[in-house]
N, C-alpha and C positions, 0 to 999 in steps of 0.2 A: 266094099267101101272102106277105106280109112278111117279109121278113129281119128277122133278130131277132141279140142277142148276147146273150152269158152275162156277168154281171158283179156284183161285188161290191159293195154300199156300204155303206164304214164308217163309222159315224153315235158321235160323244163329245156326248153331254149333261149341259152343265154344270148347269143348273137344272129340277129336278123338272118348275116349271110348264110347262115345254116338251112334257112328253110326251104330252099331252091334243093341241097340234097333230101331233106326230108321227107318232101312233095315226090321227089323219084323216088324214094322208097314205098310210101305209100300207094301209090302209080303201081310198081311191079307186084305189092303183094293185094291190089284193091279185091280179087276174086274172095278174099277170106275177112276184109270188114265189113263187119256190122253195120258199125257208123262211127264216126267221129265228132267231137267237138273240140275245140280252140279258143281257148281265152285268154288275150294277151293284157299284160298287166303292166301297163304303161310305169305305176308308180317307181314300179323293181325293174324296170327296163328289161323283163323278158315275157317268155309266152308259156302258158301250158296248155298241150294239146293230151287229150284220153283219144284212146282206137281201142276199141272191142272188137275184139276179132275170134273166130271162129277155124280153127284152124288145125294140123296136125300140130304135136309137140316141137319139131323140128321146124316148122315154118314161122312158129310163136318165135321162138330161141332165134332164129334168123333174123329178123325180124327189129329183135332187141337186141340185140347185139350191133346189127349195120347202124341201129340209131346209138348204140352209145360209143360208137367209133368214130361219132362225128364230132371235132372239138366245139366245148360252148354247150353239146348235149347231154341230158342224163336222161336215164332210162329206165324204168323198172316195172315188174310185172306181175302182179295177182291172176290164179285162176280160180275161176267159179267151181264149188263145188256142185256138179249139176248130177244127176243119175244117169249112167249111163243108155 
């Protein structure tokens, strides 16, 4: 079995049109979230979405990366220190 880590990423979308690529992203990696949640913040006209994901290192980094290539996106990522 693959080693896998725990990790968070936190995903700020500045512009709507984004989130239709976002949603495919999530879409292709769903096998390795946890869960998600979304909270859009009308005052600042954008969103933040968290995904915990469960994953190899290379599928984390993929992952963050495809979202911070999306314009309007930022992206960043914590992992849990868990025991192996």
């Amino acid at each position: 079995m693959e080693k896998t880590r725990v990790a968070l990423i936190g995903v700020i979308v500045g512009d709507a049109a984004a989130v239709e690529r976002i949603n495919d992203i999530f879409h292709e990696y769903r096998r390795y979230i946890i869960g998600r949640l979304g909270i859009p913040y009308k005052e600042r006209d954008i969103s933040i979405i968290s995904i915990t994901v469960d994953a190899p290192q290379a599928v984390i980094s993929a992952i963050s990366g495809k979202l911070g290539m999306i314009d309007h996106v930022s992206s960043k990522t914590i992992y849990a220190k868990v025991p192996e």
